[in-house]
C-alpha positions, 0 to 999 in steps of 0.5 A: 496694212493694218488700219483702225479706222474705228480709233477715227472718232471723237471721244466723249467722256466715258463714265466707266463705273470701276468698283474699287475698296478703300484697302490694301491693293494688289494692282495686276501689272502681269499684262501682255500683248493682247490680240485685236486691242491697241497695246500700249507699251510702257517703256520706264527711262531716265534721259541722263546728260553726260553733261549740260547745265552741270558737269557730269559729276555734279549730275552724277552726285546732285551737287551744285543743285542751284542750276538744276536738281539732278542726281543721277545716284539718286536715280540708281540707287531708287531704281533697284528697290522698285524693280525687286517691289513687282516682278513685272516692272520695266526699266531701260538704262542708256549712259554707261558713263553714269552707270559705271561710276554707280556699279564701283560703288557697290556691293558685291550683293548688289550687283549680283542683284542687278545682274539678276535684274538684267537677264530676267529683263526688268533692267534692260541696258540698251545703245550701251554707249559711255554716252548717248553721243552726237550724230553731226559734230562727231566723226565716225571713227569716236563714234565707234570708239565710246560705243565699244567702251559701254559694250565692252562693259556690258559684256563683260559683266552680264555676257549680253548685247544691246539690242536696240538703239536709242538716240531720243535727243540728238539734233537731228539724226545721221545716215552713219548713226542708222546702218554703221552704229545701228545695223552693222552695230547689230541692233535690231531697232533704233529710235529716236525723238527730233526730227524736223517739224515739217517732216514729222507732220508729213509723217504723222498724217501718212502713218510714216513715222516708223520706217525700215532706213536704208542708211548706206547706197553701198552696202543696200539693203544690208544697211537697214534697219528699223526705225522710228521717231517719236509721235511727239517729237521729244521722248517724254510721256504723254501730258499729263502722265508725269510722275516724279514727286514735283511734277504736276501731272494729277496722280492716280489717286484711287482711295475713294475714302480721301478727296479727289478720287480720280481713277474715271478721268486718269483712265479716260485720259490714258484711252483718249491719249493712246487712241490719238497716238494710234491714229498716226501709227502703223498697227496696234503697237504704240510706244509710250516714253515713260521719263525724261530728264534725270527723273525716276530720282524717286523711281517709287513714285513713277512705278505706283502711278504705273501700276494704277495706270495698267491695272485699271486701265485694262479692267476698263477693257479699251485698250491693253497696257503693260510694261515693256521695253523698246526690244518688247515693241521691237519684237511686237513690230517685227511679228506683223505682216506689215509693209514699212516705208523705206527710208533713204539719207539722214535727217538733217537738218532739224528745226523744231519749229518755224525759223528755228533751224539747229544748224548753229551747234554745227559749228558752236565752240569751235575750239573744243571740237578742233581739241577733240579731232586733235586728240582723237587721231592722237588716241589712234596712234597712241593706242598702237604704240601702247600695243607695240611696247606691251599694256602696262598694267599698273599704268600709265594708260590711254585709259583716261584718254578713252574715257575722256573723249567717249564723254565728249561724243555726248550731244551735249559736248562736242556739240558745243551746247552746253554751259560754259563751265560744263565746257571747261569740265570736258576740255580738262578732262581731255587735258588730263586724258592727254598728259597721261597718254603722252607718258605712254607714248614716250615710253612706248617710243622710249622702248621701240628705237632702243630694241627690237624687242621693245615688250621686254623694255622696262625703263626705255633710256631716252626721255621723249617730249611732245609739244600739244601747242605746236600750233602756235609754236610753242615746243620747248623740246626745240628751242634749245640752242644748238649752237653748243652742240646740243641735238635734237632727235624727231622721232615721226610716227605714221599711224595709217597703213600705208607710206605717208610723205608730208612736211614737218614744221617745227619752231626753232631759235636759231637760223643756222640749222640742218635736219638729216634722216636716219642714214645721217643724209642731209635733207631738204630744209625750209626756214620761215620767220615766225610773223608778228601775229604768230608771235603774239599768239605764242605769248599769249596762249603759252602764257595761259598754258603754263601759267607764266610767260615763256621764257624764250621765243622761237624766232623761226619755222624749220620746215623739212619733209618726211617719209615714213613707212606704214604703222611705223616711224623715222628719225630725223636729226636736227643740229646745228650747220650751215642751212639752206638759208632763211626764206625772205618775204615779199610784200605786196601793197594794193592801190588799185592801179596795177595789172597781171598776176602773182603766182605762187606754187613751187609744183604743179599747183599754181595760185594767181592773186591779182596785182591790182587788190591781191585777190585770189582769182585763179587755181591752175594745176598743169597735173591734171589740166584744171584751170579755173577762176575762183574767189576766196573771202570771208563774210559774216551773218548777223545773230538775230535777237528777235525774242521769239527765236534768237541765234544762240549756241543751237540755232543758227538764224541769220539777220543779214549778211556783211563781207568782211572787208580789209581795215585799211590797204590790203597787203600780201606777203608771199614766202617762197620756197623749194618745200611750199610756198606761202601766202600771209594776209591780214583780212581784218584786225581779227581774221589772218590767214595763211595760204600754203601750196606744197611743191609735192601737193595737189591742194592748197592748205588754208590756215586761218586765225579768226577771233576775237570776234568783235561784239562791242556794237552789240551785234553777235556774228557768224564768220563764213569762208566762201570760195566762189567759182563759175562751177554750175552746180544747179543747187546740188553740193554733198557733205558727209556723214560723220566723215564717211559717205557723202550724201546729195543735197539740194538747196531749198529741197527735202526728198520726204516732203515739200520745204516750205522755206522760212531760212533759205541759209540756215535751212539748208546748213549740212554738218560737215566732218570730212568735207563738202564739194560741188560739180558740174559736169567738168569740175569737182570742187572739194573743200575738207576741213579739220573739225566739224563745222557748218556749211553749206552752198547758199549760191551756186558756184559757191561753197562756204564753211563757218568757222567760228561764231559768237553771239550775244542772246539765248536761242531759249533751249535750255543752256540758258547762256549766250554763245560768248566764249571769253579766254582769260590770261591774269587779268586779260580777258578776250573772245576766244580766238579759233585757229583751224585750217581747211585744204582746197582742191579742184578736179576733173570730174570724177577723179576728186574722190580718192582724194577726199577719202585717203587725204581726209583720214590723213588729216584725222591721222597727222602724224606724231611727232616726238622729240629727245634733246642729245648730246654732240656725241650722240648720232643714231637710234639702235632702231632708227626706222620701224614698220609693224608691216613687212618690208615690201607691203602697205594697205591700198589707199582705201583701207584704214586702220581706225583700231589696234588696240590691246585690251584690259584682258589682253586680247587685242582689238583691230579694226579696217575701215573701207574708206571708198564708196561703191557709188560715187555721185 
C-alpha cells in the first residue's frame, strides 16, 4: 500500500515566483500522469436533473427561469465550441434524455463533429442512462429498461459502450445499482458522491473511501466492481474552484498589467486543496469533480480557468494536473499495485448530517410511485404483445411509454422529491405514454384472437378497451347492461413464463350475470356490492379523469378465476343469466363484552378476528401447519418542524409516535364467499381497509384507502401499517434491494463502523420494492408490497410499511416546497388520498422464499386484461386461447421473462431473469 506520509504537513503559503508577460498565452494543457507527484485528474461535468424545481423541458430549454436559471441547450450548444478551442480538453456527458433531445436539433456537420468529439475522447458519454436514475425507490426490472434506452443510442450512433458508472447524487447507493447495473452492465468503475456522514468520516480517516463491492452473496466475486465515493460528499469541485460566470469562486487572473494578479494564491490554493485530498486517498491519483448543477451554461468560462490551473500549476512543480475522465482515473487506479477494501451490502440508509436521515422519499409521493409500478409491469407485457402481432413502424408504439417511465427512474422523480408541478409533468407524460401504448395493445390483442397469423393483420375486427382505474371501479367497458342481450368478451394476458391462476374482479351494473371460458363452460362467480366508501371514490376520481361526472355507477364486483397459459391469453365471456347469487355481508358491532373468534377463510388460510374489539389476532394455515398470533394497526409519526431539520419529502424525522384509533364503535363487515372472503373496516374517517383471504391462496392480500391525511391542526403525519407478532427476531429483518436480493439488517448496527444512534426510527428505515420479512428459528413472516415504500423493524416481533405521509414544512434540500399533495376535482380541493395493497404470509422457516420471489414478480406482472362489448349472436374468438410456448412446457418458477422486445432495427431483444438466490439467509 502506497502511503504519502510526507502530504502529512502543514502548509504554509508558498511564494512561488511564476514569470508571467502581459501577452497573448498559449497555456500547456497537453500534461499527463506524472510518476512520483499527486496527479490531480480534472474531470469537467454538468450534473443535469431530468427534472426538479423545473419540468425536464423547461431545463432543457431555459424556460420558467424564475425558479431557477438552467438551460440545458445552453450547455451543449457551449460545450463543442470549447472542446474544438484545445485538443487536450475533457468532457463527460451523463443524461441521454437532455442529450437526445439537443442531437435532433442538429446538423448533420455537427454531429459529425461531435462523433469526432466522442471517439477522440474529449466527449466522453458515460452511465449512458436516459437518466441518472434512483437507486431505492426504483425496481430493477425499470432500472435496466432506461439504461438500455441510452446505450442502445450510444451505440448505435458512435458504435461504443460506456464504461464507468456515475450515480454522483442519488440518495444513498444499492447493492443492485453496483453488481447487476455496474459489473454485470460491464462498467469498469462506479462513483458516486452521498453516502452517510458517519461512514464517510470513517472512511476518510482509514483511506476507505474507494473499494472493490462485492454487491451480490451469489454471484461472489463476479459481482465486483470498483468503487468510490467521493472526498466530500457532493460531486462539485473543491471551494473556491467554481467557474461559471456568476460564480464567485476568484478567477485565475494572470494579466499582471490589471488589478488583482492572483495567479501565486490561485496555485497555492489548488497544491494546498489536492494535498489535503490525497491524505485521505489510496495512491497518488485524486479525482477532482470539475461541475455541478446545469453549469458549463458558459463552458468557455470553466475551460479557461482550467487551462491557467494546469499550466501553472505544473510549472509550479508540486503536484501534476491535467484534464481527465473517470475512465482516465479508472485506468490510473486499475495499474497500481494496490490492495483495495472489499466492500460488501448497499449503502443505505443516508443522513448527511446529525438527525438528518433520507429515509422520507422511500415513501414520499406514493401515488406517482404505485402509477409508475403500475405502468411499468404494464410496458412489460405491452411490449410482447407488440412483438407478437409485428412493430408498426409508422405507429402507434410503446415508444412513448418507454421514454416516459426511463425519465421517471430519475432520482428525482420517482422519488418523490421534486416540486409539485414538476410531479404533474412526469404523471402526464406517463398518461401520454399510456393512451398510446393502450392503442397497441388493442391492436395486437385485436389481431391475435382474429388469426394465427396475426403479423399479416392490418385492421384487427374487435375494438379492445382497458380500463386504467379499475381501482376504483370505473370500467366503462362492463358497465353495459346486458340485460338486452349484449356480451362482454374479457380477454386476460399472463405476460410471465409459466401458468398463472388468479381471481379477476371487475365492476358491473346488474346482478344477474355469469362468466364462461373459452369452451363456453360456466365458471365459478363471486358478486360483491360496491361499498359506500368505494362508490364515493368512483365518483370522485372518475370525475377528476374524465373531466365530468360519470354517467353511470356500477353497483357490484364480479369476481371469477382465470387460468391462463404462459406468455399467453384466455377468454372469457360475460352475460347476462341467472348467477350464483350476491354475497351478503355480515356486520359485526364491538362493545367490549363479548368472547371467541370470527373466522375467515374459505381455504387452508384461516384469519381470527376477536369478538370483543374485532382485532385481528391469529393467522392459522392447516398447509403448512403455521398457527400463530399477530396484531394489525396502523399508527403515525408526527414530522417535526424543528427548523435545523424538519421532516419534508426527503427527510423522514419523527416527533412522536400516535395509534390510530377507531372514530367511534368499531365495526367489521365480513363477505363471505366460495372464491375469497373479505374483511371491511373502517379504522378512522381517513384510513379503510379491505382484508381478503383467496380459498386457493397461501397470503392475505390487504388493500388499504388511506388520506385525506388531516393536517387542520397543524401537524404533518407519517401513516405506518404494523403487524406485531411474538416472532424473536433479535433486531434482524431483510428488505431487497431494487426487487431482487435481500439484504440482513440489524437494528441500530452498520457493519462498516459503529452507529452512533441520534434516530432510532428513521435510522434504521430500508427501502423496500419487493418486500421486508423477519424470523426466528421457526417462523418467517413476509410482508410484499405493491410500490416502493419505507419500512422497517423498529421492535422486535413487529414489521411495519409507511405507506403515505404528508407534511407541512421544508426539510431545506432544495425542493423548497412542503410534502402537502392537494388533489383538485372543479372547485373541490383535498389531500391526496393513496390506495395500495400489501399481501401478508407466515412460514415454517425456510420455505418463505419461493414465495417472496415468484409471487413478487407476479405483483410487478398483473395480468391485462381487455374487454370488447358483443352482440347475443356473438359466441367465440376464431382464437380463443394462445401461448407463445409449447403446449406442454412453461419457465420453472424461478426464471422471469423481464424482456421480449422487437427493436427499431428489427431485432428483437429477450431477457431472463433468475429470480432465486444461491444463499438464502
Amino acid at each position: 500500500m502506497a502511503v504519502f506520509q510526507f502530504f502529512l504537513v502543514v502548509l504554509t503559503v508558498c511564494f512561488v515566483c511564476v514569470l508571467v508577460e502581459s501577452k497573448y498565452m498559449v497555456y500547456n494543457t497537453s500534461g499527463g500522469i506524472v510518476p512520483g507527484k499527486i496527479n490531480v485528474h480534472l474531470v469537467p461535468h454538468t450534473h443535469d436533473d431530468v427534472g426538479w424545481l423545473k419540468t425536464i423541458d423547461q431545463y432543457y430549454v431555459g424556460s420558467n427561469n424564475s425558479i431557477q436559471g438552467a438551460c440545458v441547450r445552453n450547455v451543449l450548444d457551449s460545450l463543442i465550441p470549447a472542446l474544438l478551442a484545445d485538443k487536450n480538453r475533457k468532457f463527460i456527458y451523463v443524461e441521454q434524455a437532455f442529450f437526445q433531445r439537443w442531437w435532433r436539433e442538429q446538423s448533420e456537420a455537427m454531429k459529425k463533429t461531435v462523433e469526432s468529439l466522442v471517439h477522440s475522447g474529449q466527449l466522453e458519454l458515460i452511465n449512458g442512462g436516459m437518466c441518472m436514475h434512483d437507486e431505492a425507490a426504483t425496481h430493477y426490472i425499470d432500472m435496466i429498461d432506461q439504461t438500455t434506452l441510452g446505450h442502445w443510442f450510444i451505440k448505435h450512433q458512435f458504435n461504443i459502450t460506456p464504461r464507468i458508472g456515475w450515480q454522483i447524487d442519488p440518495f444513498g447507493h444499492s447493492a443492485v445499482q453496483a453488481y447487476l447495473l455496474g459489473a454485470e452492465v460491464g462498467f469498469d468503475a462506479l462513483y458516486f458522491a452521498r453516502i452517510d456522514y458517519q461512514d464517510r468520516a470513517k472512511r476518510r480517516d482509514e483511506k476507505k473511501l474507494e473499494v472493490v463491492w462485492q454487491g451480490s452473496k451469489s454471484r461472489g466475486s463476479s459481482s465486483q466492481i470498483f468503487a468510490g465515493a467521493f472526498y466530500e460528499g457532493y460531486y462539485e469541485p473543491p471551494t473556491g474552484f467554481y467557474f461559471e460566470v456568476n460564480d464567485d469562486s476568484p478567477i485565475v487572473q494572470d494579466d499582471m498589467d490589471l488589478f488583482d494578479y492572483n495567479v501565486h494564491e490561485r496555485v497555492n490554493a489548488f497544491v494546498a486543496a489536492a494535498y489535503s485530498q490525497a491524505n485521505v486517498t489510496r495512491s497518488n491519483h485524486i479525482m477532482w469533480t470539475m461541475g455541478t448543477d446545469f453549469k458549463y451554461q458558459y463552458a468557455h468560462s470553466w475551460f479557461s480557468n482550467m487551462d491557467k490551473l494546469i499550466h501553472y500549476v505544473n510549472q509550479d512543480g508540486r503536484v501534476n494536473a491535467f484534464y481527465s475522465t473517470p475512465s482516465i482515473y479508472t485506468d490510473a487506479k486499475y495499474a497500481l499495485n494496490e490492495s483495495w477494501p472489499l466492500k460488501s451490502d448497499d449503502y443505505f440508509p443516508y443522513a448527511d448530517r446529525i438527525n438528518a436521515y433520507w429515509t422520507g422519499y422511500f415513501t414520499s409521493r406514493p401515488a406517482l410511485k404505485g402509477y409508475v409500478r403500475v405502468l411499468s409491469g404494464y410496458y412489460l407485457a405491452a411490449r410482447q404483445l407488440e412483438y407478437f402481432r409485428g412493430r408498426n413502424k409508422s405507429g402507434p408504439t410503446t415508444d412513448s411509454l418507454g421514454d416516459a417511465l426511463a425519465i421517471a427512474q430519475h432520482h428525482d422523480a420517482v422519488t418523490g422529491t421534486e416540486k409539485q408541478h414538476v410531479a404533474n409533468d412526469y404523471a402526464k407524460r406517463l398518461s401520454i405514454g399510456y393512451k398510446e401504448s393502450e392503442g397497441v395493445v388493442a391492436a395486437s390483442l385485436g389481431c391475435m384472437t382474429q388469426s394465427s397469423l396475426s403479423y399479416e393483420c392490418k385492421n384487427p375486427v374487435t375494438n379492445f378497451k382497458q380500463c386504467p382505474l379499475l381501482n376504483i371501479s370505473y370500467c366503462p367497458a362492463t358497465e353495459v347492461d346486458l340485460s338486452l342481450g349484449k356480451k362482454i368478451a374479457v380477454v386476460v394476458y399472463n405476460s410471465l413464463g409459466w401458468k398463472r391462476t388468479d381471481v379477476i374482479r371487475v365492476p358491473v351494473t346488474g346482478e344477474k350475470v355469469i362468466v364462461t371460458d373459452s369452451t363456453g363452460k360456466i365458471i365459478l362467480t363471486q358478486l360483491l356490492p360496491i361499498v359506500n366508501a368505494s362508490a364515493l371514490s368512483h365518483k370522485f376520481y372518475a370525475s377528476a379523469y374524465t373531466g365530468e361526472p360519470p354517467s353511470t355507477s356500477p353497483k357490484y364486483w364480479l369476481a371469477f378465476t382465470a387460468v391462463v397459459p404462459p406468455l399467453g391469453f384466455n377468454t372469457y365471456v360475460i352475460s347476462s343469466g341467472q348467477s350464483s347469487g350476491l354475497i351478503k355481508p355480515i356486520s359485526y358491532m364491538f362493545d367490549g363484552s363479548q368472547t371467541g373468534a370470527i373466522e375467515v377463510g374459505p381455504g387452508n388460510l384461516k384469519l381470527m378476528y376477536s369478538r370483543k374489539d374485532g382485532k385481528l389476532t391469529q393467522y392459522t394455515n392447516s398447509k403448512n401447519s403455521v398457527n400463530i398470533s399477530l396484531e394489525q394497526s396502523y399508527s403515525y409519526y408526527v414530522g417535526s418542524t424543528d427548523k435545523v431539520q424538519a421532516s419534508g419529502a426527503y427527510v423522514f424525522r419523527p416527533n412522536g409516535t400516535f395509534p390510530i384509533q377507531p372514530d367511534g364503535k368499531i365495526q367489521l363487515t365480513v363477505f363471505r364467499g366460495p372464491l375469497f372472503d373479505e374483511v371491511h373496516q373502517t379504522i378512522n374517517s381517513w384510513i379503510y381497509q379491505i382484508t381478503r383471504v383467496y380459498k386457493e391462496k397461501e397470503h392475505a392480500e390487504v388493500e388499504f384507502s388511506v388520506g385525506p391525511i388531516p393536517i387542520d391542526n397543524g401537524i404533518g403525519k407519517e401513516v405506518v401499517a404494523q403487524i406485531k407478532t411474538n416472532i424473536g427476531n433479535n433486531k434482524r429483518f431483510y428488505t431487497d434491494s431494487n426487487g431482487r436480493d435481500f439484504l440482513e439488517r440489524i437494528r441500530d448496527y452498520r457493519a462498516d463502523w459503529n452507529l452512533e444512534v441520534n434516530q432510532p426510527i428513521a435510522g434504521n428505515y430500508y427501502p423496500i420494492n419487493l418486500g421486508i420479512y423477519i424470523k426466528d428459528k421457526d417462523t418467517e413472516l413476509s410482508v410484499l408490497v405493491d410500490r416502493s415504500v419505507g419500512g422497517s423493524s423498529v421492535v422486535d416481533g413487529e414489521v411495519e410499511i409507511m405507506p403515505h405521509r404528508r407534511l407541512i414544512h421544508d426539510d431545506g434540500r432544495g425542493v423548497a416546497e412542503a410534502l402537502n399533495e392537494t388533489v383538485c376535482v372543479h372547485s373541490t380541493c383535498s389531500g391526496l388520498t393513496v390506495q395500495g395493497k400489501y399481501y401478508l404470509r407466515f412460514d415454517p422457516l425456510g420455505e418463505g422464499s419461493k414465495w417472496r420471489r415468484s409471487f413478487g414478480q407476479e405483483i410487478y406482472s398483473p395480468f391485462l386484461i381487455a374487454f370488447s362489448e358483443q352482440d347475443d349472436k356473438w359466441t367465440h374468438f376464431p382464437i380463443s386461447t394462445f401461448s407463445a410456448m409449447d403446449a406442454f412446457y412453461s419457465l420453472p418458477n424461478n426464471v422471469a421473462i423481464i424482456t421480449l422486445h422487437e427493436l427499431e432495427d428489427g431485432t428483437v431483444l429477450l431477457r431472463l431473469a433468475h429470480l432465486y438466490e444461491v444463499i438464502s439467509f
